[in-house]
MOPAC internal coordinates of N, CA, C and O (Angstrom, degrees):
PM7 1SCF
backbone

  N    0.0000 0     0.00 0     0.00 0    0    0    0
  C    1.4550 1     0.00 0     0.00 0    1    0    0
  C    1.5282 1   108.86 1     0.00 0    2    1    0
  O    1.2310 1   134.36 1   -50.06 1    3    2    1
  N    1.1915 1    89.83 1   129.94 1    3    2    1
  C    2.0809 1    92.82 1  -178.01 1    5    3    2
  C    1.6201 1   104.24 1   -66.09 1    6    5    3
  O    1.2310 1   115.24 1    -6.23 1    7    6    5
  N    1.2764 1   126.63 1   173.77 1    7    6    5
  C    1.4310 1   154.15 1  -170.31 1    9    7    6
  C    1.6807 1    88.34 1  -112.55 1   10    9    7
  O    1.2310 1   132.77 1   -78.30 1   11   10    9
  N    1.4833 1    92.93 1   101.70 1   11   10    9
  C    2.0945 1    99.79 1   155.49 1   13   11   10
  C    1.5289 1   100.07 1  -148.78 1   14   13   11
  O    1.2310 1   140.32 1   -53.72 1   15   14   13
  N    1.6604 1    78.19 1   126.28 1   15   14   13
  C    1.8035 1    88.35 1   175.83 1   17   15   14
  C    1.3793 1    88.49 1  -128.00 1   18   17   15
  O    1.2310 1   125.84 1   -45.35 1   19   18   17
  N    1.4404 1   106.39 1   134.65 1   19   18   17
  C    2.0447 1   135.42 1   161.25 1   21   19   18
  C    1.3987 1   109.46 1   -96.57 1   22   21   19
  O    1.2310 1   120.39 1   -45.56 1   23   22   21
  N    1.4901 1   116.86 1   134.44 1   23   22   21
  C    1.5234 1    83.05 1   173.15 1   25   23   22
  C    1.5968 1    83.34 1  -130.94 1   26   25   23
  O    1.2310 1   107.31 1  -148.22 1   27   26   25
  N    1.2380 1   141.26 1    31.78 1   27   26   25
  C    1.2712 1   165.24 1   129.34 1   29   27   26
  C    1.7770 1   102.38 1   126.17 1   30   29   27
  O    1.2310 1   126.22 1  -162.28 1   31   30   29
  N    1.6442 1   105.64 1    17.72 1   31   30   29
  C    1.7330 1    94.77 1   165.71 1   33   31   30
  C    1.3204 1   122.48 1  -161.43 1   34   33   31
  O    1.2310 1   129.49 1  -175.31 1   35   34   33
  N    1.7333 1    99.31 1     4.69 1   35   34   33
  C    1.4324 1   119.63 1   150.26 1   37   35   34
  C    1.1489 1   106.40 1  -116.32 1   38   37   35
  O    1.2310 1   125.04 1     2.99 1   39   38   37
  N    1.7962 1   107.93 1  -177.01 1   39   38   37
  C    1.5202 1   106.53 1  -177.20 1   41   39   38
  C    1.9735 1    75.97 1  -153.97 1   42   41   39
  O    1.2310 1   134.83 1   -39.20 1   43   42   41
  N    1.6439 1    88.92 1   140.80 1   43   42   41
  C    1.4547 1    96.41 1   148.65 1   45   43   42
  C    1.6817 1   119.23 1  -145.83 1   46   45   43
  O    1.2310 1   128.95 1   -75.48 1   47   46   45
  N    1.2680 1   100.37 1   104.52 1   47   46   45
  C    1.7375 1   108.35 1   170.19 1   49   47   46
  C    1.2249 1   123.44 1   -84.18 1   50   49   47
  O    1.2310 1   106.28 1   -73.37 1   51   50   49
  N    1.4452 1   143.10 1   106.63 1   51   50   49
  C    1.5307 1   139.31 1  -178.22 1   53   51   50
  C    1.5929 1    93.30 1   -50.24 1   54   53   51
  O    1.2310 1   118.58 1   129.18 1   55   54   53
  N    1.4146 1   120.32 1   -50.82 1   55   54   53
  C    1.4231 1   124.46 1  -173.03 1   57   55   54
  C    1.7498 1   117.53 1   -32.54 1   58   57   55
  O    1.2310 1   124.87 1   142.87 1   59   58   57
  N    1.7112 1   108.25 1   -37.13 1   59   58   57
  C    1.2933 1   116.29 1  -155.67 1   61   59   58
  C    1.5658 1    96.11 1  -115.10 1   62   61   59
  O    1.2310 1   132.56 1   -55.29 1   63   62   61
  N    1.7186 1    93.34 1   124.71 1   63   62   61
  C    1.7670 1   103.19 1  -173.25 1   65   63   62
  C    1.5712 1   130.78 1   -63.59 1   66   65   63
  O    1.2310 1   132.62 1   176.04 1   67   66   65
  N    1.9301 1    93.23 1    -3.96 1   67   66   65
  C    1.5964 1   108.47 1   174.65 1   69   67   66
  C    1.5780 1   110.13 1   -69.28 1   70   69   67
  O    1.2310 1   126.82 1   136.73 1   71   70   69
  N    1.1711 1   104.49 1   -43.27 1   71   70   69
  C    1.8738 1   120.26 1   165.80 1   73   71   70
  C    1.2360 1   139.30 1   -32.05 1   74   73   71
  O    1.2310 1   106.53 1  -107.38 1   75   74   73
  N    1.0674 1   142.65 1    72.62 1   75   74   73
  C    1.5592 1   124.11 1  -159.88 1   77   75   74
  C    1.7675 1    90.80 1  -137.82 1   78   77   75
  O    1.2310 1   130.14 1   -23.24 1   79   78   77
  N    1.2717 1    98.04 1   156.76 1   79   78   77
  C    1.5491 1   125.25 1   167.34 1   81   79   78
  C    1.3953 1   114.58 1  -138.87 1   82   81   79
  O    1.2310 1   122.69 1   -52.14 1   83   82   81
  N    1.6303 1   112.46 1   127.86 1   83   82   81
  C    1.3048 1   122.01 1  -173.43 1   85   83   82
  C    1.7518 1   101.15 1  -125.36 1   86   85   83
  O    1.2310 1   128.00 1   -37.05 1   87   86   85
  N    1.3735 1   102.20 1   142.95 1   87   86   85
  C    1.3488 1   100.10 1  -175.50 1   89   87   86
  C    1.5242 1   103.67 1  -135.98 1   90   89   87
  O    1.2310 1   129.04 1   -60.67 1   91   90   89
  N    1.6205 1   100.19 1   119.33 1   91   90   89
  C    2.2438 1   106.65 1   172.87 1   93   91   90
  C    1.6000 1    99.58 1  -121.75 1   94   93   91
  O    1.2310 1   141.99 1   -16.96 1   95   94   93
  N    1.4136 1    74.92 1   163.04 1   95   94   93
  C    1.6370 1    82.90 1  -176.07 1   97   95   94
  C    1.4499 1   123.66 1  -105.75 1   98   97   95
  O    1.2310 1    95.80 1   -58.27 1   99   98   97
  N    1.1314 1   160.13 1   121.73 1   99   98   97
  C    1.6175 1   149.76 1  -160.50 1  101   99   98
  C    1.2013 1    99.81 1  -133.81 1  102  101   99
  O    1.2310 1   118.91 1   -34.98 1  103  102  101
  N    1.3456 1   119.68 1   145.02 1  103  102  101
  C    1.7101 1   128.11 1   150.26 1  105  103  102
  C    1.6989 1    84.02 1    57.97 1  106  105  103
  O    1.2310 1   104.00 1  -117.27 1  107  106  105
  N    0.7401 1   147.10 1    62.73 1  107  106  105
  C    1.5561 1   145.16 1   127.57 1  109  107  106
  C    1.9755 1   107.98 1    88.93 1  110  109  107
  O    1.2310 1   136.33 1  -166.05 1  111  110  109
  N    1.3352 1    85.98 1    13.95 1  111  110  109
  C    1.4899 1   102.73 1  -167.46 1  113  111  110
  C    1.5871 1   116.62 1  -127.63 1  114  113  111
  O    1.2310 1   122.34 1   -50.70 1  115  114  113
  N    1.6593 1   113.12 1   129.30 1  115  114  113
  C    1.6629 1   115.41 1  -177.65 1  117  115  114
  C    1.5608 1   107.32 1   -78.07 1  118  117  115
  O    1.2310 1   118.87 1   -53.51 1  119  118  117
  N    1.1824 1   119.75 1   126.49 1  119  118  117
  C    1.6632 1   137.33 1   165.84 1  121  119  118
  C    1.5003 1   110.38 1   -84.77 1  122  121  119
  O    1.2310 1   111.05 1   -45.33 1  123  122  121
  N    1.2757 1   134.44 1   134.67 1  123  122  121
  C    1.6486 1   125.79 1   162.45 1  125  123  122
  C    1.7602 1    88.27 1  -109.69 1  126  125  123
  O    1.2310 1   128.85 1   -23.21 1  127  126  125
  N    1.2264 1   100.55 1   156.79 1  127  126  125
  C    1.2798 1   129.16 1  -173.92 1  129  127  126
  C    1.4607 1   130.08 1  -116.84 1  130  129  127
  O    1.2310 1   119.51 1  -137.27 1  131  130  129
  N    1.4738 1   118.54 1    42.73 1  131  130  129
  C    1.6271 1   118.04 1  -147.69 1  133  131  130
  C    1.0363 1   144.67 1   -83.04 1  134  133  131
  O    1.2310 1   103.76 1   -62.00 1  135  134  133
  N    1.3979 1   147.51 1   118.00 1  135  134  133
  C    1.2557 1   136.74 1  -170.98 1  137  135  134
  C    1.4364 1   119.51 1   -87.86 1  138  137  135
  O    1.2310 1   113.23 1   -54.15 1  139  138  137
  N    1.2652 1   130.41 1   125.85 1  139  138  137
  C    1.3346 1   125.57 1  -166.27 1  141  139  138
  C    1.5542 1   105.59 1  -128.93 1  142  141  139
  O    1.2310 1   123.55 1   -22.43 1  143  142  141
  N    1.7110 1   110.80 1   157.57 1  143  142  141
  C    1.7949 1   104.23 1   175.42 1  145  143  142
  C    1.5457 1    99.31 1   -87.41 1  146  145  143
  O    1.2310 1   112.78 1   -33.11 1  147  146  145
  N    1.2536 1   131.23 1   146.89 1  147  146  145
  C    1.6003 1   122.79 1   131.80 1  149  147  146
  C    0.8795 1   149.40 1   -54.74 1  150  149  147
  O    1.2310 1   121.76 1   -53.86 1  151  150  149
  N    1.2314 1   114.23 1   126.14 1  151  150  149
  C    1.8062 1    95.41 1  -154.95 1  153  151  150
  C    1.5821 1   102.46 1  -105.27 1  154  153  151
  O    1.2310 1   122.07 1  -170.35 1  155  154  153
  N    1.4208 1   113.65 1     9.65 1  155  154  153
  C    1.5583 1   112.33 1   172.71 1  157  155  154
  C    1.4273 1   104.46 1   -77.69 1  158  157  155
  O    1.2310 1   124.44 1   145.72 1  159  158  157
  N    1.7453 1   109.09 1   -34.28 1  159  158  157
  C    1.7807 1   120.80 1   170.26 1  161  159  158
  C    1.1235 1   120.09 1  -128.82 1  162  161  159
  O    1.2310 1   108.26 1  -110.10 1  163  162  161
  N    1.4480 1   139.54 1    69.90 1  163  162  161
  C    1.3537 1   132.76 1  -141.61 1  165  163  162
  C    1.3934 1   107.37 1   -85.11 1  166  165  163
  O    1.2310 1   119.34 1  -158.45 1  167  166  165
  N    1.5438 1   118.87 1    21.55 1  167  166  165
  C    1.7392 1   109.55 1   166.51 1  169  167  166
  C    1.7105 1    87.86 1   -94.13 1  170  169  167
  O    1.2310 1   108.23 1  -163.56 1  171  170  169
  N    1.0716 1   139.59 1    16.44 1  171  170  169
  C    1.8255 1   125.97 1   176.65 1  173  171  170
  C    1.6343 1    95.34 1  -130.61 1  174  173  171
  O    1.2310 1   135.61 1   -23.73 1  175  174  173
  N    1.2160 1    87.39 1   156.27 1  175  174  173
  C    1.4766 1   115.90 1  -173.98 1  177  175  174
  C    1.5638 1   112.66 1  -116.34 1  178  177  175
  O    1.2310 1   110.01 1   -52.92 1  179  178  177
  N    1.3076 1   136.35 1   127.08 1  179  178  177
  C    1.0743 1   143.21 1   150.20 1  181  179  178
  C    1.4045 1   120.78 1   -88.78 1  182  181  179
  O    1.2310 1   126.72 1   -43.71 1  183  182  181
  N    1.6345 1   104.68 1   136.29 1  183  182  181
  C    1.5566 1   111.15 1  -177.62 1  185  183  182
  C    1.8619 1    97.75 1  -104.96 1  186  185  183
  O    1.2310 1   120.63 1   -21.85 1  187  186  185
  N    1.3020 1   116.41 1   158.15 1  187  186  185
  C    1.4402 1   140.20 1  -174.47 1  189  187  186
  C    1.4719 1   120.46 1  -170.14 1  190  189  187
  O    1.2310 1   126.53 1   -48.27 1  191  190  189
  N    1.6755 1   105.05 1   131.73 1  191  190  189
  C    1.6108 1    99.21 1  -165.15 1  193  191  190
  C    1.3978 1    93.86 1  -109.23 1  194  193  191
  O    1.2310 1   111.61 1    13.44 1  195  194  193
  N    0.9739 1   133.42 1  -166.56 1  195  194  193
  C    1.7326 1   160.41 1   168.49 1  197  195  194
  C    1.4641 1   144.02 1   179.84 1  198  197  195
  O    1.2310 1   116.01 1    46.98 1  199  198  197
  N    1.0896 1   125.19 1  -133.02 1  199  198  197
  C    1.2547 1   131.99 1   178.48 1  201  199  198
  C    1.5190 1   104.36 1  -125.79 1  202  201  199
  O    1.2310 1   119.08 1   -51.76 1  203  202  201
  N    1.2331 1   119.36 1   128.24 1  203  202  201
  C    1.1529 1   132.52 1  -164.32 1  205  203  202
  C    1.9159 1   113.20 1  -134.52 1  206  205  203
  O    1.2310 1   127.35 1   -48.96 1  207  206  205
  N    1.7027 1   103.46 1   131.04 1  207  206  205
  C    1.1769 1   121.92 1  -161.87 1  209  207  206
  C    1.7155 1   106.20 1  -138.94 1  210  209  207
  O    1.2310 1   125.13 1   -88.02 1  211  210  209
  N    1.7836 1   107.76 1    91.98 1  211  210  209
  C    1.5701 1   112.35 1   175.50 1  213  211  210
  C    1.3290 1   100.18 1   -44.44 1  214  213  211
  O    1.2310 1   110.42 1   135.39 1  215  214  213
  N    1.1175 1   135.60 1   -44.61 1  215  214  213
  C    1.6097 1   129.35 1  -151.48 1  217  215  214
  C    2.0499 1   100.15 1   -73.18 1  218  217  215
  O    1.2310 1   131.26 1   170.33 1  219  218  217
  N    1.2568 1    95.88 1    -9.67 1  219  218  217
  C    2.0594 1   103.71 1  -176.26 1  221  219  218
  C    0.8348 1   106.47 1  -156.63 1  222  221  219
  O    1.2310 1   119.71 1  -113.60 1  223  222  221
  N    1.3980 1   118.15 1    66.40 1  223  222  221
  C    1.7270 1   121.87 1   160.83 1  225  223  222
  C    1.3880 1   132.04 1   -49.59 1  226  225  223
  O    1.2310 1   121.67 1   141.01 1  227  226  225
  N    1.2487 1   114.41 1   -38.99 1  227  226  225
  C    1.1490 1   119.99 1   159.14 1  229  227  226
  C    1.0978 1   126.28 1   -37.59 1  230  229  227
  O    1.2310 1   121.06 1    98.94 1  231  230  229
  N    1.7211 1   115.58 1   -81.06 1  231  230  229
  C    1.5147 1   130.11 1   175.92 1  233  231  230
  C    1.2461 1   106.16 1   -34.04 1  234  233  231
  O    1.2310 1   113.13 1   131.08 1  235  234  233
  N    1.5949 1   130.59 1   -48.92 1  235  234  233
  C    1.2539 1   126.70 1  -136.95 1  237  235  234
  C    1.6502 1    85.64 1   -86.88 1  238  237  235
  O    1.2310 1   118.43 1   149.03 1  239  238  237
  N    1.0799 1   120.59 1   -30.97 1  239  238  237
  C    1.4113 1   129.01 1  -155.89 1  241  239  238
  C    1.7427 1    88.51 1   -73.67 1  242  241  239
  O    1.2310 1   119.08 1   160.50 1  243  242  241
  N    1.3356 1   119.36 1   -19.50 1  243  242  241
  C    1.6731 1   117.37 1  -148.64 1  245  243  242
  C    1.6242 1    80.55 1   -91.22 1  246  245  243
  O    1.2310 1   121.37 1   126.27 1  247  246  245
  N    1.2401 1   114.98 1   -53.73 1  247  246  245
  C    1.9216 1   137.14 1  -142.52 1  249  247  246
  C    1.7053 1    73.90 1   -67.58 1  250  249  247
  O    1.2310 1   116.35 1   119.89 1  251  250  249
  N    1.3092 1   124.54 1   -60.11 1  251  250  249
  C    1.4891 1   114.89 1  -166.26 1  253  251  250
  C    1.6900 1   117.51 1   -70.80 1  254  253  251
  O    1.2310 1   114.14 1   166.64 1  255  254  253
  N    1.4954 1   128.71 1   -13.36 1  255  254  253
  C    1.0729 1   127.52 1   162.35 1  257  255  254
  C    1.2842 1   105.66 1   -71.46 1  258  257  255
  O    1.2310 1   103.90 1   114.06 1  259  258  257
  N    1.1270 1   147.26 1   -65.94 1  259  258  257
  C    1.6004 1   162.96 1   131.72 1  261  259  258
  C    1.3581 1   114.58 1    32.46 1  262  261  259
  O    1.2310 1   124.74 1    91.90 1  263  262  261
  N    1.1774 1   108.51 1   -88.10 1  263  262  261
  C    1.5167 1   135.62 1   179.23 1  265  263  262
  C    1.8628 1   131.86 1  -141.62 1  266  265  263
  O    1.2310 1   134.63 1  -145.72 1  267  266  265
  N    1.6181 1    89.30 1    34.28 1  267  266  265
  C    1.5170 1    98.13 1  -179.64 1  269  267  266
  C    1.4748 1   111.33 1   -85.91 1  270  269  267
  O    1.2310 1   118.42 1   -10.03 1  271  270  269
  N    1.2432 1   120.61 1   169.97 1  271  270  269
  C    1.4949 1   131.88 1  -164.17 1  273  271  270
  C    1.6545 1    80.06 1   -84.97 1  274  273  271
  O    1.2310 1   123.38 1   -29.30 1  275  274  273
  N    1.9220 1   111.12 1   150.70 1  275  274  273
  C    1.6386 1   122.16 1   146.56 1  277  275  274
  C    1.1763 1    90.39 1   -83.15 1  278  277  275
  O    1.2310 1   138.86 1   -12.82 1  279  278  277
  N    1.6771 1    81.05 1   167.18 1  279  278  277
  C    1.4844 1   114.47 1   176.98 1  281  279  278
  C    1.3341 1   103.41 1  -173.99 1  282  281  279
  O    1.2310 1   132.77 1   -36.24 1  283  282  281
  N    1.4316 1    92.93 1   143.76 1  283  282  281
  C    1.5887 1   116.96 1  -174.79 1  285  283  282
  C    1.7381 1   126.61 1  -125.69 1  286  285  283
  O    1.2310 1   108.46 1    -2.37 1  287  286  285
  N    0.8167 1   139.19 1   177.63 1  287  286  285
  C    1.5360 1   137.45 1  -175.14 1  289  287  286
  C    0.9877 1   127.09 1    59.82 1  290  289  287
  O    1.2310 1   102.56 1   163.72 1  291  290  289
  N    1.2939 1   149.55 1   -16.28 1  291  290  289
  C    1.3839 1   114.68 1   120.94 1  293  291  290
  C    1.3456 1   164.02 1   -65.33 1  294  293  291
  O    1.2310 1   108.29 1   -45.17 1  295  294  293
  N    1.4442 1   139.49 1   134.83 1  295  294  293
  C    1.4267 1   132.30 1  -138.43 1  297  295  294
  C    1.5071 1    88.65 1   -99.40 1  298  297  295
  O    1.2310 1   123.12 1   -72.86 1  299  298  297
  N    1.1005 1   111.63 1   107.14 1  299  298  297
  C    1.6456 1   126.67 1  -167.57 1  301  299  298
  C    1.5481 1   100.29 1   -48.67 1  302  301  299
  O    1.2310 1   109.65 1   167.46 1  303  302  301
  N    1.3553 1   137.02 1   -12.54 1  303  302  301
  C    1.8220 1   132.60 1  -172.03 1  305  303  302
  C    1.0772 1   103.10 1  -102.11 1  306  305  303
  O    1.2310 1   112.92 1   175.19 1  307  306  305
  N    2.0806 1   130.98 1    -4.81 1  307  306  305
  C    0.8896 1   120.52 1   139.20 1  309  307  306
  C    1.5176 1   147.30 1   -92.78 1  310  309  307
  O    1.2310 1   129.56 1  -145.35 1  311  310  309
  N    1.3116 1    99.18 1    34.65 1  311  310  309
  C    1.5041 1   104.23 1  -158.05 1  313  311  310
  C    1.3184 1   109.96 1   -94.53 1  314  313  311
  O    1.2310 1   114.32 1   -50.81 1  315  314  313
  N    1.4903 1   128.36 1   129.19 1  315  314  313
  C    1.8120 1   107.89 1   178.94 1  317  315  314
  C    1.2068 1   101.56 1  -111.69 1  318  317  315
  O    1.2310 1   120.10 1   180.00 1  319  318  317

């Protein structure tokens, strides 16, 4: 079963190649990195970072649609 979380103004589908989540680690701590569609304009994408937890991808994926920091400047096809 694919990974889709709505949280009624982002969207994230693993299915859809606009979608991506990147996760680094700093200061002893996991970051997710997320790309989400808009669903007020769903040809644009909003990016949002947070706090990120392998053991609840989901949640973490939710907490950073929610109330995660934007962020801009990096061109997400270069990201490793």
């Amino acid at each position: 079963m694919a990974l889709v979380i709505d949280n009624g103004h982002l969207l994230y589908d693993e299915n859809d190649d606009r979608c991506k989540v990147f996760v680094k680690q700093s200061q002893g701590m996991l970051f997710g990195f997320g790309v989400f569609i808009d669903k007020g304009c769903p040809s644009e994408t909003k990016k949002y970072w947070g706090k990120w937890d392998w053991n609840n991808q989901e949640k973490s994926l939710l907490n950073i649609m929610e109330s995660g920091g934007k962020w801009d400047g990096w061109e997400v096809n270069n990201v490793n």
